[in-house]
C-alpha positions as a Markdown table, in Angstrom:
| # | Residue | x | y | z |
|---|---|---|---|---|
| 1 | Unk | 115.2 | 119.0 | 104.5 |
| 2 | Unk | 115.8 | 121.1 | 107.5 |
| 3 | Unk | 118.6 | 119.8 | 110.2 |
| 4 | Unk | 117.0 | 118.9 | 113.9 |
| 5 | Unk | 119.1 | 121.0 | 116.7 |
| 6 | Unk | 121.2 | 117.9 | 117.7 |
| 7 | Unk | 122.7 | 117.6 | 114.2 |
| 8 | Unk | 123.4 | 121.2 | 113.6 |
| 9 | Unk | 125.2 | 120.9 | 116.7 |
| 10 | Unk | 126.6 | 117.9 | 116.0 |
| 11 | Unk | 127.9 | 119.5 | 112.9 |
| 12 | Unk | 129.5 | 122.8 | 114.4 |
| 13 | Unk | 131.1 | 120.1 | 117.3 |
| 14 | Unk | 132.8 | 118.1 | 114.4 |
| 15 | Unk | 133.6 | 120.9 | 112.2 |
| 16 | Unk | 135.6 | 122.5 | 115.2 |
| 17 | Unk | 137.4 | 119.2 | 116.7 |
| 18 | Unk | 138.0 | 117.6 | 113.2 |
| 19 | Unk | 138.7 | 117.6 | 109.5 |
| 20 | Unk | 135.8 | 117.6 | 107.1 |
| 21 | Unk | 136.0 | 114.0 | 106.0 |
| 22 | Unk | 136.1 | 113.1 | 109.5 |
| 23 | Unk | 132.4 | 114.9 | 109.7 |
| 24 | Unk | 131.0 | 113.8 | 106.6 |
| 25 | Unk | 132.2 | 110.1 | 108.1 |
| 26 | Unk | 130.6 | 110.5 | 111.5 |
| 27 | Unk | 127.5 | 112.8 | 111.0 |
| 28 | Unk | 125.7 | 109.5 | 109.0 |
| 29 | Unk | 126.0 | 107.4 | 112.6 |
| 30 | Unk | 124.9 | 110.3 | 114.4 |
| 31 | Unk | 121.8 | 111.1 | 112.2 |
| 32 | Unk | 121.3 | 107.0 | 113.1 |
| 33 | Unk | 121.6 | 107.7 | 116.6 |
| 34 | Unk | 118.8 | 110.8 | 115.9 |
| 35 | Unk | 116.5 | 108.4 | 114.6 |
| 36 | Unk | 117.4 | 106.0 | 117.4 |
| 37 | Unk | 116.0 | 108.8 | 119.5 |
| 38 | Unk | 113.2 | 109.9 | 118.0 |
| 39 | Unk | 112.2 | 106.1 | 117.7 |
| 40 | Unk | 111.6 | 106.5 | 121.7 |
| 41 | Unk | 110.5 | 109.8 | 121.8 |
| 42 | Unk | 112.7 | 111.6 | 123.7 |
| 43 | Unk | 114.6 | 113.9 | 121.6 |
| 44 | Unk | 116.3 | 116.6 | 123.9 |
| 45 | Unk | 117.1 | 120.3 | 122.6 |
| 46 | Unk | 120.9 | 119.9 | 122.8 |
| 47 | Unk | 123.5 | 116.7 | 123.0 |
| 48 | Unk | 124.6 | 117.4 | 126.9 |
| 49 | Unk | 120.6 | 117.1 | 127.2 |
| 50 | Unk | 120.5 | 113.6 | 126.4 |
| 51 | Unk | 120.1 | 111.3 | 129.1 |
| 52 | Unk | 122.4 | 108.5 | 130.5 |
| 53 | Unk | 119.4 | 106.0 | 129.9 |
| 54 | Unk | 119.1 | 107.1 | 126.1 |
| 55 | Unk | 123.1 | 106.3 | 125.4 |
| 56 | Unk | 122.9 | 103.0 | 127.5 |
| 57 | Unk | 119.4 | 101.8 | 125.5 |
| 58 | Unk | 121.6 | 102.9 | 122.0 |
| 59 | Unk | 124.3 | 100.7 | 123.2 |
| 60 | Unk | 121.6 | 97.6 | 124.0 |
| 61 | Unk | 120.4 | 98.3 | 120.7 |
| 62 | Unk | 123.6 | 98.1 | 118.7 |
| 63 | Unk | 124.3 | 94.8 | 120.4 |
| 64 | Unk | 121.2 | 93.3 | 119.5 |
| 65 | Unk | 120.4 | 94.8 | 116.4 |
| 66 | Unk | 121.6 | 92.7 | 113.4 |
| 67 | Unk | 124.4 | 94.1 | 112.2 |
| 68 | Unk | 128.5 | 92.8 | 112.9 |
| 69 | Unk | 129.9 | 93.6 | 116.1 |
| 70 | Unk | 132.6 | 95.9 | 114.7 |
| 71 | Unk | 129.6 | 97.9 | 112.6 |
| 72 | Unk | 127.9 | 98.4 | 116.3 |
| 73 | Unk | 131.2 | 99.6 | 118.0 |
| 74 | Unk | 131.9 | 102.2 | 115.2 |
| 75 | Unk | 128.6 | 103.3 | 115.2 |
| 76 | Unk | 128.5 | 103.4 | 119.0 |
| 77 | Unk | 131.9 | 105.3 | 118.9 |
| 78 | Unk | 131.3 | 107.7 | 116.6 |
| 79 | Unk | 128.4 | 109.2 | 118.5 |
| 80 | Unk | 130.4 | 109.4 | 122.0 |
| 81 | Unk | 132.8 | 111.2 | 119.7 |
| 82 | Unk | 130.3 | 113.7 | 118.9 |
| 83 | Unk | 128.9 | 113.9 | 122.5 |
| 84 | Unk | 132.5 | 114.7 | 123.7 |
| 85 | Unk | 133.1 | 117.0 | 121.5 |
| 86 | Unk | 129.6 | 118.9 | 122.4 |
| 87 | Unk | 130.7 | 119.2 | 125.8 |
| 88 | Unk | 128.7 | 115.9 | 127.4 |
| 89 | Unk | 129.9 | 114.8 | 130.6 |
| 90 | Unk | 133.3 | 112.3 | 129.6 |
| 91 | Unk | 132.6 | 109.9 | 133.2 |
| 92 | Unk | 129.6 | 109.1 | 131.6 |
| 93 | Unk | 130.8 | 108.8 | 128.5 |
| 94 | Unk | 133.4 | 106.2 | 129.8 |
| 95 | Unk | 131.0 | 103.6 | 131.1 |
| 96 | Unk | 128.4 | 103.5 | 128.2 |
| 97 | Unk | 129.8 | 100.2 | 126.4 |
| 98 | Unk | 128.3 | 97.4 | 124.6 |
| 99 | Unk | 127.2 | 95.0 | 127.0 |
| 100 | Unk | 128.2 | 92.1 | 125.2 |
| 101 | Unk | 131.8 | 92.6 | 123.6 |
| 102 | Unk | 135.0 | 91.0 | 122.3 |
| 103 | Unk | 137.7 | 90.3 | 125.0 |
| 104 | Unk | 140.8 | 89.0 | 124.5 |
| 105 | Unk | 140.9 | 85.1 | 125.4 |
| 106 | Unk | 144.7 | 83.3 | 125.9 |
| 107 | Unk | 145.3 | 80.7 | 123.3 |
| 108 | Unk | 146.6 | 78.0 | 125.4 |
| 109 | Unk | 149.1 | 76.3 | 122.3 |
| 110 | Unk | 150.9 | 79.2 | 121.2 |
| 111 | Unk | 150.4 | 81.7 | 124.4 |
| 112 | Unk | 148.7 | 84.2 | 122.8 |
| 113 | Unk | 145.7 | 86.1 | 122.6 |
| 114 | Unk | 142.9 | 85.6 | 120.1 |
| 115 | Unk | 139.5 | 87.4 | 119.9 |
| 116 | Unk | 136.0 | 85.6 | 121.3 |
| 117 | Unk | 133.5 | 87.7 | 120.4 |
| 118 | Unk | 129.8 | 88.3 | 122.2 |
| 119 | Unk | 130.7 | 87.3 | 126.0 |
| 120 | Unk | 130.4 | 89.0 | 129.2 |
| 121 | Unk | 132.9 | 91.1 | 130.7 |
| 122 | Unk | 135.2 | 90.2 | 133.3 |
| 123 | Unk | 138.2 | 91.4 | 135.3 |
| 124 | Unk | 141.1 | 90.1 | 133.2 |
| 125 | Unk | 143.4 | 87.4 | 133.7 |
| 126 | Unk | 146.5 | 89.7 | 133.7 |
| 127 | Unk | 144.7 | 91.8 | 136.7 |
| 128 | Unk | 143.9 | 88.5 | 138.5 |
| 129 | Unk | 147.5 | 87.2 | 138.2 |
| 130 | Unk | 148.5 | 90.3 | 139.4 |
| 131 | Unk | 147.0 | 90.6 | 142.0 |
| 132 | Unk | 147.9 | 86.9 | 143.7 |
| 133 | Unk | 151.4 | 87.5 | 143.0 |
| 134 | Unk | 151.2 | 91.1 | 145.1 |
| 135 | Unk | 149.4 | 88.5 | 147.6 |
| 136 | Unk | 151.8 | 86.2 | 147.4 |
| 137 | Unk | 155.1 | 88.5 | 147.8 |
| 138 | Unk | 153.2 | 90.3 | 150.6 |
| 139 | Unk | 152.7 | 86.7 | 152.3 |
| 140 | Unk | 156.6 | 86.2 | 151.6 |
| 141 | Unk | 157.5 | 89.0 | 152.8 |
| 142 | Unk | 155.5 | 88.7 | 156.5 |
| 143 | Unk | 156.7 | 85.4 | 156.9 |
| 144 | Unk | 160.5 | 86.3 | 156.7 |
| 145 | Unk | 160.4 | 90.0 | 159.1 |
| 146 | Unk | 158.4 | 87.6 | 161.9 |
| 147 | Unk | 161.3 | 84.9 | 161.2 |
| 148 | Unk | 163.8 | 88.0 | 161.5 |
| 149 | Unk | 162.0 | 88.8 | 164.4 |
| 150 | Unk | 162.2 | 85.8 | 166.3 |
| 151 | Unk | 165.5 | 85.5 | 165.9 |
């Protein structure tokens, strides 16, 4: 069977970046990914070719698809792999996610984290706290230079 030009250039991309187990690990997601493609008819002549679009929908569809979320996120990192190592744009690459994904939610009896799977992303707590407490000291702060001042 003859390789499309996507997965010979997947290929050479691995190959160069990483060991050959890594490949033979990676190029079966990305020949997933090609199918994924051709399944909507757009299949571009080289990986920085693909569009934006064609990554996010891939994303949608790993979310959706039946399969574990873990299985989704693999297969949804391996192919960024391969599309940073073939040169794609990397800002891109950094906000294709799954739209629904595990965060970390505080366990309120022991104070620690455990995993909830399959909501929506927020801004974390930690990030929140943080930013009331800079607030807060800032508040501090003004109040005791005007007392200073007015004394």
């Amino acid at each position: 069977m003859l390789e499309s030009r996507l997965s010979e250039e997947a290929r050479i991309a691995l190959s160069r970046y990483s060991s050959d187990k890594a490949a033979r690990t990676l190029v079966p997601l990305w020949l997933q990914f090609e199918a994924f493609l051709q399944s909507r008819g757009t299949l571009p002549s080289s990986i920085p070719g693909i569009p934006e679009e064609s990554l996010r929908a891939y994303a949608t569809f790993l979310d959706y698809g039946d399969r574990h979320v873990d299985d989704a996120l693999i297969a949804l990192s391996a192919v960024l792999l391969v599309c940073l190592h073939a040169n794609y744009n990397a800002r891109i690459l950094r906000s294709i996610v799954i739209p629904r994904i595990r965060r970390p939610v505080q366990n309120r009896q022991w104070d620690a984290f455990r995993l909830r799977t399959y909501q929506p992303l927020e801004y974390s707590q930690l990030a929140r706290s943080r930013r009331r407490r800079a607030r807060h000291e800032a508040c501090a702060s003004d109040a005791a230079r005007n007392e200073d001042a007015v004394t």
